[in-house]
N, CA, C and O atoms as CSV, one atom per row, in Angstrom:
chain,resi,resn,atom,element,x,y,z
A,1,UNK,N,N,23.024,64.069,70.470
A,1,UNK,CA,C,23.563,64.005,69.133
A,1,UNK,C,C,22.464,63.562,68.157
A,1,UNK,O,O,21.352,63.181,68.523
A,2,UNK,N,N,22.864,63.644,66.910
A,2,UNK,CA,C,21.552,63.483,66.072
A,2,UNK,C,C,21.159,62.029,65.199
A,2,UNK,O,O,22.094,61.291,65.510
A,3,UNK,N,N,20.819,61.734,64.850
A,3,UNK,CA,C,20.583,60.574,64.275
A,3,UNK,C,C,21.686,60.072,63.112
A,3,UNK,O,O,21.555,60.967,62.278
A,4,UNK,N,N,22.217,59.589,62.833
A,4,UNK,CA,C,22.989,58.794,61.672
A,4,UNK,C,C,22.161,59.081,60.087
A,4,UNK,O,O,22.669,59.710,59.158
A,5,UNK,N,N,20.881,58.494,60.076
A,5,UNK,CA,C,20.309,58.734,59.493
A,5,UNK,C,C,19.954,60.341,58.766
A,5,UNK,O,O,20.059,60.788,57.623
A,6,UNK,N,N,19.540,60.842,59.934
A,6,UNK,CA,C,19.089,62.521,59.433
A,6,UNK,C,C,20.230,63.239,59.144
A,6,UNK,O,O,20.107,64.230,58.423
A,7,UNK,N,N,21.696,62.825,59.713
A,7,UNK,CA,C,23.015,63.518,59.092
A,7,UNK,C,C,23.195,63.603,57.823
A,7,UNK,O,O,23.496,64.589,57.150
A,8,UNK,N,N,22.923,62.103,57.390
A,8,UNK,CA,C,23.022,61.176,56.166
A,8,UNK,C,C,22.598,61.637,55.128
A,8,UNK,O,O,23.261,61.718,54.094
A,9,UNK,N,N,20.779,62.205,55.341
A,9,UNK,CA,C,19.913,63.106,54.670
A,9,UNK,C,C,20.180,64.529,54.552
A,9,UNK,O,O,19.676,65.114,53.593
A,10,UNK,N,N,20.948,65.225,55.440
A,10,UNK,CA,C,21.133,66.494,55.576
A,10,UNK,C,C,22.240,67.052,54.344
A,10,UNK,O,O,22.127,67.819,53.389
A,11,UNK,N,N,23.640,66.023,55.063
A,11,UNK,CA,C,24.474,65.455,53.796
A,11,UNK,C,C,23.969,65.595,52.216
A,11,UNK,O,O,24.271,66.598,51.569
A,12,UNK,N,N,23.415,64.840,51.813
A,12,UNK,CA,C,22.824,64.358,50.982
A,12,UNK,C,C,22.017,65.772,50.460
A,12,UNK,O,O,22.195,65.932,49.252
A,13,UNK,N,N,21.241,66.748,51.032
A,13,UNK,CA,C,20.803,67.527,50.854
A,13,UNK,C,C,21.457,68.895,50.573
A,13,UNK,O,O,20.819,69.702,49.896
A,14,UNK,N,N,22.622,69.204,51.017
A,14,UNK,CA,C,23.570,70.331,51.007
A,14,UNK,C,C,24.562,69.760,49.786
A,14,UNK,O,O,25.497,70.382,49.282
A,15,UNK,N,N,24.118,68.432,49.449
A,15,UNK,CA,C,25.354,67.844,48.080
A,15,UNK,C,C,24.710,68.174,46.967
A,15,UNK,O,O,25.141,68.569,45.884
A,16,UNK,N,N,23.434,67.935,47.415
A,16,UNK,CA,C,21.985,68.578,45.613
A,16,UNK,C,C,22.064,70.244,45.550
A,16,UNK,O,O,22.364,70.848,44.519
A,17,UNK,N,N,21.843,70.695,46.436
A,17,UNK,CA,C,22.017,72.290,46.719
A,17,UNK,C,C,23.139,72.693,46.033
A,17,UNK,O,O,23.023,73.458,45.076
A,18,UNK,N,N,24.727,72.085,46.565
A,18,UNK,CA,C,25.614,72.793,46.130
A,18,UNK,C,C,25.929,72.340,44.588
A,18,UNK,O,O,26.398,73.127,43.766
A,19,UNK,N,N,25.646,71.110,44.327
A,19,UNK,CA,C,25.861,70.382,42.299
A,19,UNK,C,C,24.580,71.442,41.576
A,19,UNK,O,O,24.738,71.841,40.422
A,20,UNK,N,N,23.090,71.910,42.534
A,20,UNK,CA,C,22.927,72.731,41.579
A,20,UNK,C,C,23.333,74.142,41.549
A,20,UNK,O,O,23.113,74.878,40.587
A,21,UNK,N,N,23.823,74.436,42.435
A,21,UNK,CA,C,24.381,75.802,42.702
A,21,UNK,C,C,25.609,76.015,41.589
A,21,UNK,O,O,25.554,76.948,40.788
A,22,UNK,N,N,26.661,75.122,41.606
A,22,UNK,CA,C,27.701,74.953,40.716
A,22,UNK,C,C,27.081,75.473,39.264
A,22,UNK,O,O,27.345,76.450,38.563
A,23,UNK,N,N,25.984,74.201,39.111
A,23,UNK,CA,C,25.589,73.699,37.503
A,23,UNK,C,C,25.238,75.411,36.719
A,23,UNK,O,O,25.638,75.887,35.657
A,24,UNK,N,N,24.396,75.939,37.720
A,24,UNK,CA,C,23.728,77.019,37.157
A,24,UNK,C,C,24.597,78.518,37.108
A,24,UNK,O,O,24.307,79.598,36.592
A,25,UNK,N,N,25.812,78.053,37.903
A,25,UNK,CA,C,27.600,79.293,37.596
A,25,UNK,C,C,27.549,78.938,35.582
A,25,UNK,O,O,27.297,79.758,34.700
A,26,UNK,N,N,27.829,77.725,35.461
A,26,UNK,CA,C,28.057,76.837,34.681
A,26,UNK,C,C,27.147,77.759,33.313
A,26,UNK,O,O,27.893,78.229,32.454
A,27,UNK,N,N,26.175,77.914,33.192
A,27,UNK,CA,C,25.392,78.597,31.690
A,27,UNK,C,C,25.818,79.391,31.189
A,27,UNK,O,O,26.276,80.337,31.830
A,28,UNK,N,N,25.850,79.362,29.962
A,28,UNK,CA,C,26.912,79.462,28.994
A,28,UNK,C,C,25.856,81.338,28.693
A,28,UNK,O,O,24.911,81.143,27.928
A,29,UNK,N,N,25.953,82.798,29.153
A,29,UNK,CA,C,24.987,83.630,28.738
A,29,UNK,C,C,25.469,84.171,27.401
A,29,UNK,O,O,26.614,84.074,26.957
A,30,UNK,N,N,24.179,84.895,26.693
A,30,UNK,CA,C,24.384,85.321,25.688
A,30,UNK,C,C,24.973,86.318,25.665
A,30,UNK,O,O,24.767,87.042,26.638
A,31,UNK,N,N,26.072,86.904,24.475
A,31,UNK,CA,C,26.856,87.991,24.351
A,31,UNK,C,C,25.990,89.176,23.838
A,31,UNK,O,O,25.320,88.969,22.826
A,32,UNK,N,N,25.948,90.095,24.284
A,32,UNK,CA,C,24.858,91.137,22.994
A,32,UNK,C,C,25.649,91.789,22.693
A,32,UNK,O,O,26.671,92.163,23.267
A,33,UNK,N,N,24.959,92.120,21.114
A,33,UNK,CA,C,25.611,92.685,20.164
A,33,UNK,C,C,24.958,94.092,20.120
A,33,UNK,O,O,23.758,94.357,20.042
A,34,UNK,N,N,26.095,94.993,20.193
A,34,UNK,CA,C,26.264,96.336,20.471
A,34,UNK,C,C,26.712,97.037,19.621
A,34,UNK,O,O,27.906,96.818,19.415
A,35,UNK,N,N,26.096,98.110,18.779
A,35,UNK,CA,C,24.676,98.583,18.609
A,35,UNK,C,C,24.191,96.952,17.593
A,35,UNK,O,O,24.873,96.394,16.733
A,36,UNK,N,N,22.750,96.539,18.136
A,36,UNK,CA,C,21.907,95.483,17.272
A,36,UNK,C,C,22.370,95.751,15.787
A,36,UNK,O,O,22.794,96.801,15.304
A,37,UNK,N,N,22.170,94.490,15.176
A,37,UNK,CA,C,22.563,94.724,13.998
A,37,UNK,C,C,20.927,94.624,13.241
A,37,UNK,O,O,20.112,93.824,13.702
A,38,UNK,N,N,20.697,95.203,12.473
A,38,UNK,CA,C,19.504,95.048,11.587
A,38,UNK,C,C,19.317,94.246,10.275
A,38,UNK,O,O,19.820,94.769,9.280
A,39,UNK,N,N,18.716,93.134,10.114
A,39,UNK,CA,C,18.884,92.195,8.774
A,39,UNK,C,C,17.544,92.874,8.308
A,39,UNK,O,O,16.562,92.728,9.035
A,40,UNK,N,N,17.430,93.613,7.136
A,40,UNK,CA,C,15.971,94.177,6.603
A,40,UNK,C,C,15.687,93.808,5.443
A,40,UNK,O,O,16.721,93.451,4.878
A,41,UNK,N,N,14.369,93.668,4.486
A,41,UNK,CA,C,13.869,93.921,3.560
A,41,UNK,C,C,13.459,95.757,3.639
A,41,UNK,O,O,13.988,96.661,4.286
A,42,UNK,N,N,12.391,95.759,2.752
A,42,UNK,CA,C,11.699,96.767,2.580
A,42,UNK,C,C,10.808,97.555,3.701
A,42,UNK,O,O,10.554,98.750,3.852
A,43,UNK,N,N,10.369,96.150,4.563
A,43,UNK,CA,C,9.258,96.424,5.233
A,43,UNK,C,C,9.319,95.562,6.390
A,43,UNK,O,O,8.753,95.774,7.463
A,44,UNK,N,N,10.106,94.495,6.070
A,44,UNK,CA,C,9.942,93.469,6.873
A,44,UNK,C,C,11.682,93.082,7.653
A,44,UNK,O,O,12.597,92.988,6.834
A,45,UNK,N,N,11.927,92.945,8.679
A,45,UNK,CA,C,13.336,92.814,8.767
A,45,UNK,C,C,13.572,92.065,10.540
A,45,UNK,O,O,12.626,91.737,11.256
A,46,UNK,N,N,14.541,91.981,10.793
A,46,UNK,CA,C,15.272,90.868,12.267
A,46,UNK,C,C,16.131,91.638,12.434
A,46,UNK,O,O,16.813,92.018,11.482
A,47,UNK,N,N,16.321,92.052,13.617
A,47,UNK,CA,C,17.153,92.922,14.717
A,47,UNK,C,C,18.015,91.941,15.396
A,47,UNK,O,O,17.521,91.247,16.285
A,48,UNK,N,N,19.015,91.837,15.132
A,48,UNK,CA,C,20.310,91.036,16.257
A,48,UNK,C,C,20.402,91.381,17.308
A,48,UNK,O,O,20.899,92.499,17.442
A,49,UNK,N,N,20.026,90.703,18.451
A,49,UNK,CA,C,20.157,91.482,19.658
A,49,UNK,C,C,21.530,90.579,20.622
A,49,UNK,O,O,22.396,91.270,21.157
A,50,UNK,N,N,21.557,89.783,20.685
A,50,UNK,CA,C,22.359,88.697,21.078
A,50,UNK,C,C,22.546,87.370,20.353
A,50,UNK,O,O,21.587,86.843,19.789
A,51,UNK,N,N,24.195,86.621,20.354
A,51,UNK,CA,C,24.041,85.578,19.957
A,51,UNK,C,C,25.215,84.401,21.459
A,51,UNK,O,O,26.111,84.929,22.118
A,52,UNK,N,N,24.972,83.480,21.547
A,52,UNK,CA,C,24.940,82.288,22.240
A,52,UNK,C,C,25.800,81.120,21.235
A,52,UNK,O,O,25.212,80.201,20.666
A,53,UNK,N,N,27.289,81.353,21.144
A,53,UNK,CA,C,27.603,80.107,20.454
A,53,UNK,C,C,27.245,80.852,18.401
A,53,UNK,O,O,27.476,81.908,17.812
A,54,UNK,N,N,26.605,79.521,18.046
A,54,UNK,CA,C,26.440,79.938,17.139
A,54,UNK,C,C,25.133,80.174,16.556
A,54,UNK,O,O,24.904,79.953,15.367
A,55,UNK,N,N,23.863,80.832,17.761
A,55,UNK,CA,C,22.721,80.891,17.488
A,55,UNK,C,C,22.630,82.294,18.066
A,55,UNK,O,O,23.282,82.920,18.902
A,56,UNK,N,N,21.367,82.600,17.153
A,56,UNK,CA,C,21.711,84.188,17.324
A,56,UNK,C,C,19.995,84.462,17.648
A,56,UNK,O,O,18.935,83.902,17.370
A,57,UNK,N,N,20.426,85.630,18.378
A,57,UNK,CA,C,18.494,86.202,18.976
A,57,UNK,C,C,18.140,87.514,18.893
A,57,UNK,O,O,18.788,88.527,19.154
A,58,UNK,N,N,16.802,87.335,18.415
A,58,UNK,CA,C,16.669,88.942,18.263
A,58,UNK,C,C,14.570,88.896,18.393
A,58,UNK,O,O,13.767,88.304,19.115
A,59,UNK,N,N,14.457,90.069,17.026
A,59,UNK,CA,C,13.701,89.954,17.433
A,59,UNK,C,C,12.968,90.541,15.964
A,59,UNK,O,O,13.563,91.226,15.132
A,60,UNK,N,N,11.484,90.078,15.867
A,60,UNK,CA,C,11.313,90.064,14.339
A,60,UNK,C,C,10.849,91.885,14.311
A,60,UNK,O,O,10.456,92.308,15.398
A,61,UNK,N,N,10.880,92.672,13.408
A,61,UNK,CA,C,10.660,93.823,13.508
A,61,UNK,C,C,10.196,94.479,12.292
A,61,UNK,O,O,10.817,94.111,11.295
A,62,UNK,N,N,8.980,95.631,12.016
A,62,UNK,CA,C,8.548,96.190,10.619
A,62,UNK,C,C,8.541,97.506,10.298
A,62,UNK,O,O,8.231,98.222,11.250
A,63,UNK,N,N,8.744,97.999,9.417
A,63,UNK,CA,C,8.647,99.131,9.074
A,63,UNK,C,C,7.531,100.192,8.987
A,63,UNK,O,O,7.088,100.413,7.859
A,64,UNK,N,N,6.997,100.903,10.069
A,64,UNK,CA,C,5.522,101.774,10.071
A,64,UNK,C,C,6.034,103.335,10.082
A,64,UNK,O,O,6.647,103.896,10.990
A,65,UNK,N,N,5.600,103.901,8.780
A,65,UNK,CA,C,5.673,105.180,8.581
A,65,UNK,C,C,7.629,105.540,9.207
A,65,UNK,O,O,8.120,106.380,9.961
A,66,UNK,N,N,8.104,104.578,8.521
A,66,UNK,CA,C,9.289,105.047,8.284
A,66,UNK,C,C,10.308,104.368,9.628
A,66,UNK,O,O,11.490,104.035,9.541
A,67,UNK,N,N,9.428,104.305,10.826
A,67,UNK,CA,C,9.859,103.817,11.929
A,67,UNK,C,C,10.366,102.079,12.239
A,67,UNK,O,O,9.488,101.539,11.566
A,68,UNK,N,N,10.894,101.336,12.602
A,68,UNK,CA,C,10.815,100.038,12.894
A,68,UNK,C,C,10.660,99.633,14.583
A,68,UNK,O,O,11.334,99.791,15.601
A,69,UNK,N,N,8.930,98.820,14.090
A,69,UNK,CA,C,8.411,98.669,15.083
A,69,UNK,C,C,8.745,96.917,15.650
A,69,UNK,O,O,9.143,96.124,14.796
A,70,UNK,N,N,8.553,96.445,17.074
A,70,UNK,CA,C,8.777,95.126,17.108
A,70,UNK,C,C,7.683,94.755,16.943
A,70,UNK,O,O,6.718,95.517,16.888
A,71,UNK,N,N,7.609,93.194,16.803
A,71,UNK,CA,C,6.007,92.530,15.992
A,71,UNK,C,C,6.115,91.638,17.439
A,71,UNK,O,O,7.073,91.333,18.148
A,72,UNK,N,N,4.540,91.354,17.529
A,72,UNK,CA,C,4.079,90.458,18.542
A,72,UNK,C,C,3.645,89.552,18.111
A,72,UNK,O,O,2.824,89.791,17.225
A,73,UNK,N,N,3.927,87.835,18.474
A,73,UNK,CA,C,3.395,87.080,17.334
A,73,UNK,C,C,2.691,86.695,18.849
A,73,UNK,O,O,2.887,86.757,20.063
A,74,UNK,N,N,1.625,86.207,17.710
A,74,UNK,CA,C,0.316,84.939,18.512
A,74,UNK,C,C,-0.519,84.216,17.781
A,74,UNK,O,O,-0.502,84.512,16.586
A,75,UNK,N,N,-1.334,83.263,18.130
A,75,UNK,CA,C,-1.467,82.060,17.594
A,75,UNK,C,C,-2.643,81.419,18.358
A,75,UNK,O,O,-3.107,81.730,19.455
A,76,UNK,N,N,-2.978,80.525,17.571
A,76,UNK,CA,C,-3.985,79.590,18.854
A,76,UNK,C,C,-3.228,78.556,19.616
A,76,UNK,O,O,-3.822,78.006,20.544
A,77,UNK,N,N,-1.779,78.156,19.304
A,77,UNK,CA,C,-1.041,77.269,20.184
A,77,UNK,C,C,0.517,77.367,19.954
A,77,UNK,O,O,0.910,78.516,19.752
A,78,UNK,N,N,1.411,76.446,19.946
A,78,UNK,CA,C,2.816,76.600,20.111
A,78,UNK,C,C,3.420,76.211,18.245
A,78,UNK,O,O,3.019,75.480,17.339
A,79,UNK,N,N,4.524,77.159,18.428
A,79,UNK,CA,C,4.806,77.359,17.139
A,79,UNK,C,C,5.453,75.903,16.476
A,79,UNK,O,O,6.164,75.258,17.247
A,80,UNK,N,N,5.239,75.332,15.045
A,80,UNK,CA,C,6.134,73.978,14.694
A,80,UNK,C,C,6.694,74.006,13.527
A,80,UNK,O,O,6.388,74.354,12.387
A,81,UNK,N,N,8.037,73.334,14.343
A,81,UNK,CA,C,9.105,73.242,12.698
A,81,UNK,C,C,8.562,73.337,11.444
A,81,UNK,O,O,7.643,72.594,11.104
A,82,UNK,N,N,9.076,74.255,10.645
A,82,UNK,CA,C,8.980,73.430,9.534
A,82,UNK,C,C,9.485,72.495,8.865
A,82,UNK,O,O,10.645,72.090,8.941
A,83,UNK,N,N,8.295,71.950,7.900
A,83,UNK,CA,C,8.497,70.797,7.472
A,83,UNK,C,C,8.159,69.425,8.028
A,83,UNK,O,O,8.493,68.334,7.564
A,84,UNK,N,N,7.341,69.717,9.250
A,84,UNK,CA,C,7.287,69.013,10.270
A,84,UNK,C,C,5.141,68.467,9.631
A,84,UNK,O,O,4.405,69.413,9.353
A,85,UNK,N,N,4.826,67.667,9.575
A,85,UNK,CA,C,3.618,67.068,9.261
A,85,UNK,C,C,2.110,67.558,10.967
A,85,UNK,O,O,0.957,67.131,10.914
């Protein structure tokens, strides 16, 4: 038979497994919105692709020769609030 101990641990190990197994049923996914909705200027505009509650995701997008293309942003580091010092 096996140790008291290593049951104890095994226990203990199939209880973390299954609370995260549960937790991650648990996430709340985003709904997408079908057909995207388009927020535009002239040239410049945000594609609705999904929203989560009451936050919404998409994706920033521009106008080239009539077409709307998606934009790739980059940077030398991570993006910050504004208003933020």
């Amino acid at each position: 038979m096996l140790p008291a101990r290593f049951r104890v641990v095994v226990l203990a190990l199939l209880a973390v497994v299954a609370a995260g197994a549960w937790a991650s049923a648990q996430l709340y996914q985003p709904e997408p919105i079908d057909p995207p909705v388009l927020l535009s200027g002239p040239d410049v505009g945000f594609r609705m692709e999904s929203r989560r509650g009451g936050d919404i995701y998409g994706r920033i997008v521009v106008r080239i020769d009539g077409e709307w293309v998606e934009v790739s942003l980059s940077g030398p580091g991570p993006l910050r609030r504004l208003g933020s010092d």
